[in-house]
C-alpha positions in Angstrom: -8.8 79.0 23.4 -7.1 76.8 21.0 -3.7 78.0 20.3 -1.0 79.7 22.5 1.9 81.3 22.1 4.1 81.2 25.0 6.4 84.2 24.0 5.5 86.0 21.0 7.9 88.2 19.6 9.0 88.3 15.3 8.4 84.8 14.7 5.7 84.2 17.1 3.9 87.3 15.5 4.3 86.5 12.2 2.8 82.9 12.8 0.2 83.8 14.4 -0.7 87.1 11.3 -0.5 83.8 8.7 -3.1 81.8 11.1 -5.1 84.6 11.1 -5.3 86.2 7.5 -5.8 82.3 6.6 -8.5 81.7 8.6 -7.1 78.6 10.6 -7.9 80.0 13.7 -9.9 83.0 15.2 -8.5 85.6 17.3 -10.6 84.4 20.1 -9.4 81.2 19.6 -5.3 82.7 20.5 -3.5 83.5 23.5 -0.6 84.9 23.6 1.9 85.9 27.0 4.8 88.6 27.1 7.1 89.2 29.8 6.0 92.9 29.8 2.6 94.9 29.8 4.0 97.1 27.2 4.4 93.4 25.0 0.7 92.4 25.8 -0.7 95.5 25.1 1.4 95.8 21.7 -0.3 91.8 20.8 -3.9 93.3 22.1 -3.6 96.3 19.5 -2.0 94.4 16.7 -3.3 91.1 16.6 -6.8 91.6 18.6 -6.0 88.6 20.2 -5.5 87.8 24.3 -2.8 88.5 25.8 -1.7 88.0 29.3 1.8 87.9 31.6 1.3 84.6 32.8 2.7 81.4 30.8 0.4 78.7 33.0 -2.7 80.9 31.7 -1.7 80.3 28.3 -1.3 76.6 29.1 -4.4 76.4 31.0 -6.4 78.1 28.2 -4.8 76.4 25.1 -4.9 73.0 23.9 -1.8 73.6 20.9 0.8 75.6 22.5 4.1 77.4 20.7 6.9 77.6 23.0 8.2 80.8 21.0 11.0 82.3 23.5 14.6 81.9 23.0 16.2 78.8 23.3 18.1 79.9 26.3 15.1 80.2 28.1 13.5 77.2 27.5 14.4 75.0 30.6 13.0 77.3 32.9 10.1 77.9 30.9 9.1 74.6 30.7 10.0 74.0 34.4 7.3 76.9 35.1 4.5 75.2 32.8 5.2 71.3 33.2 2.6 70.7 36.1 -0.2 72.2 34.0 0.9 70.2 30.4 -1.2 67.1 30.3 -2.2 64.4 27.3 -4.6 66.3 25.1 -1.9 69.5 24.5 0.4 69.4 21.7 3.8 70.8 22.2 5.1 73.0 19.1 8.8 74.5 19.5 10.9 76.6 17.3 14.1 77.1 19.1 17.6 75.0 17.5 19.2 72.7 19.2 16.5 71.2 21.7 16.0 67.7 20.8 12.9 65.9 21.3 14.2 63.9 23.4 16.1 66.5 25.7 12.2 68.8 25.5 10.7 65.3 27.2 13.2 65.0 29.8 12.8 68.7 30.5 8.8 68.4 30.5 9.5 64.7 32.3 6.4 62.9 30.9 4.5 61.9 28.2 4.1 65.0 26.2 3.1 65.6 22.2 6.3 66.9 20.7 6.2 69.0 17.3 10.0 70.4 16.6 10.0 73.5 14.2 12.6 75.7 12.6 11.2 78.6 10.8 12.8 81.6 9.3 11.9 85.1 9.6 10.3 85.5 6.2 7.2 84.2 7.4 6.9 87.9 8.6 6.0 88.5 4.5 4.3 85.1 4.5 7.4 83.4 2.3 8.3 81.2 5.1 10.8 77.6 5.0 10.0 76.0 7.6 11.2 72.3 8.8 9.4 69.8 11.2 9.2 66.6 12.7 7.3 65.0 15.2 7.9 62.5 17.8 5.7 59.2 18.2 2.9 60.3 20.4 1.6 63.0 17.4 -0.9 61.4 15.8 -1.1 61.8 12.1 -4.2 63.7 12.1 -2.6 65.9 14.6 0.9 66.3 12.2 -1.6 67.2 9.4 -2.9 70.3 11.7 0.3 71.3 12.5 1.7 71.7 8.9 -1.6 73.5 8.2 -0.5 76.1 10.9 3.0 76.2 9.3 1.8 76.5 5.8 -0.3 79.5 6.9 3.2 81.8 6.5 4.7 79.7 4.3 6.0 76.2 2.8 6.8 73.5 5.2 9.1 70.5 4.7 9.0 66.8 7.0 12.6 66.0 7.7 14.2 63.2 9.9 15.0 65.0 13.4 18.7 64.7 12.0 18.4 66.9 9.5 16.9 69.8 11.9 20.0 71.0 12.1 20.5 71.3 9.1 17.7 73.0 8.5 18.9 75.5 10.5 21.9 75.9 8.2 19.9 76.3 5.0 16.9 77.6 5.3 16.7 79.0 9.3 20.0 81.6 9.2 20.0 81.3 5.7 18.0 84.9 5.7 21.1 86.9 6.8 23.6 85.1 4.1 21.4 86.4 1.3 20.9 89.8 2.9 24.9 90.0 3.2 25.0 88.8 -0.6 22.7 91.7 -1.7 24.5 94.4 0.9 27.5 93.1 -1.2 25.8 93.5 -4.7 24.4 97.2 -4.1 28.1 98.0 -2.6 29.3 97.1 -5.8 26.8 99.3 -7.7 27.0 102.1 -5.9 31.2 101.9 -5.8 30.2 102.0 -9.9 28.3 105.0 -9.4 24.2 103.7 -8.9 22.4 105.8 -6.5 22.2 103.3 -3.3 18.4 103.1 -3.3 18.3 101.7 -7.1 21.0 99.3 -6.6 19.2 97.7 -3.9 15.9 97.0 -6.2 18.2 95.5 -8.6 20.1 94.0 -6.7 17.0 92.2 -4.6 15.0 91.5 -7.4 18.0 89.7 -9.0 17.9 87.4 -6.3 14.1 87.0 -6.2 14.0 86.5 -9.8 16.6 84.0 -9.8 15.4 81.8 -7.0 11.6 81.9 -8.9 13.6 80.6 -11.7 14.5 77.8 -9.8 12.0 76.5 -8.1 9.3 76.9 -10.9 11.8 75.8 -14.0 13.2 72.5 -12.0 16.5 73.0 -13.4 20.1 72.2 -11.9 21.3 75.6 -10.9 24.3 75.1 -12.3 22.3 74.8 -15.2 20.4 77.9 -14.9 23.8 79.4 -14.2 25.3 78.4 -17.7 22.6 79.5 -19.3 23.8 83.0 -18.6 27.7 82.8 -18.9 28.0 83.5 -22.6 31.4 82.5 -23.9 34.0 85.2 -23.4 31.8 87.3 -21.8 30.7 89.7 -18.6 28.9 86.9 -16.0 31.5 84.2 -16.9 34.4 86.8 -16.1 32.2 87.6 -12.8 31.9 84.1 -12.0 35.6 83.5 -12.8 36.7 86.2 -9.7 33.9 84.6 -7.6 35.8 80.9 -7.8 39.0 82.6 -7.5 38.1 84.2 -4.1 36.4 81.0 -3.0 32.8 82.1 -2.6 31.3 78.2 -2.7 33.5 77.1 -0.2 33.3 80.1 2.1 29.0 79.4 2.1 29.5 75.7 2.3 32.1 76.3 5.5 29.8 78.4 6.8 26.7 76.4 6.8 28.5 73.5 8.0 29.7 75.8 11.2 26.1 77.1 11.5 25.0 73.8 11.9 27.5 72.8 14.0 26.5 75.6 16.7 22.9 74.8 16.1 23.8 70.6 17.5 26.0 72.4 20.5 22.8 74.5 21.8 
């Protein structure tokens, strides 16, 4: 084996459908472990790849390993592994909040670190994902992992400071634009649109809008002007969001998000 996935739920799934549909790895080349039979079996049928109960197989097996359960349980995960991690694996988490140098006090040696924060849109293959490394990755091996990450998605090197932050705008960031478009189709359908149609406009809005920016390079204040005509119906809609304080309110709350993500 070359890869394992200690835990493999959403994210760990979804990482391991983008290594597969692009080729970086074989599914004879991936172990995966669950808690439960019912979770191996579900990674066997799914995925075709190994599964197993047992986190030291997965070690044992695996040169690359993905510590992919919840950050709660990662000191006694890694407490149940560290006597089988040696030098030639390399160490991939995704959990908030676990810094590098609080994961090599846990495994208690010398141990190739890769922190990760994905978001859950690497299920679709539209990933963010940030990472950093600490000193023992060598570059050749950095340049493998960021293959694996770009497999569901784009991937961004940022100082470990900036993890957090991460977190903030690109990790939860998911559920803020799903509660912005739950908002949008409310205010349709209070209008009168049939709920189903004010979600596809409503979504496509937002996907539209966010193409826009990335592929035009513009300010998005910029791209914002460019539809307020004088006098008219978005400026009047922008005008109420200002009034009710909808910058502030996302700023406050990205700046809380990544305050609970340093606290972890």
């Amino acid at each position: 084996m070359k890869i394992g996935f200690i835990g493999c739920g959403n994210m760990g799934t979804a990482m391991v459908q983008g290594m597969l549909q692009k080729g970086i790895f074989s599914r004879e080349e991936i172990i995966v472990s669950h808690l439960t039979e019912e979770g191996c079996e579900k990674s066997r049928r799914t995925l075709g790849v190994t599964a197993t109960r047992d986190n030291r197989e997965v070690v044992q097996k695996a040169r690359i390993l993905v510590l992919a359960v919840k950050p709660q349980y990662y000191q006694e995960t890694i407490q149940e592994i560290q006597k089988d991690i040696c030098w030639e694996h390399l160490v991939i988490t995704i959990a908030p909040g676990k810094t590098l140098a609080w994961l090599a006090e846990q495994f208690g040696n010398d141990v190739k670190l890769v922190r990760t924060m994905p978001n859950t849109p690497a299920l679709i293959g539209e990933g963010m994902t940030g990472m950093c490394a600490n000193a023992l990755v060598t570059p050749e091996e950095i340049a493998q992992v960021v293959q694996i990450l770009e497999s569901f998605g784009k991937v961004e090197q940022v100082p470990e400071k900036l993890l957090d932050v991460v977190v903030s705008v690109s990790g939860s960031a998911p559920a803020y634009v799903f509660l912005l478009l739950e908002a949008m189709a409310d205010g349709a359908v209070a209008d009168g649109m049939p709920r189903r149609q004010a979600y596809q406009f409503a979504a496509q809005a937002v996907l539209g809008s966010a193409k826009m920016l990335l592929e035009t390079g513009k300010h998005p204040g910029e791209l914002k002007d460019m539809v307020c005509s004088p006098g008219g119906t978005t400026i009047e809609a922008v005008r109420y969001l200002e009034k009710y304080g909808f910058r502030s309110s996302i700023i406050e709350a990205m700046k809380s998000c990544a305050a609970k993500s340093r606290s972890m």
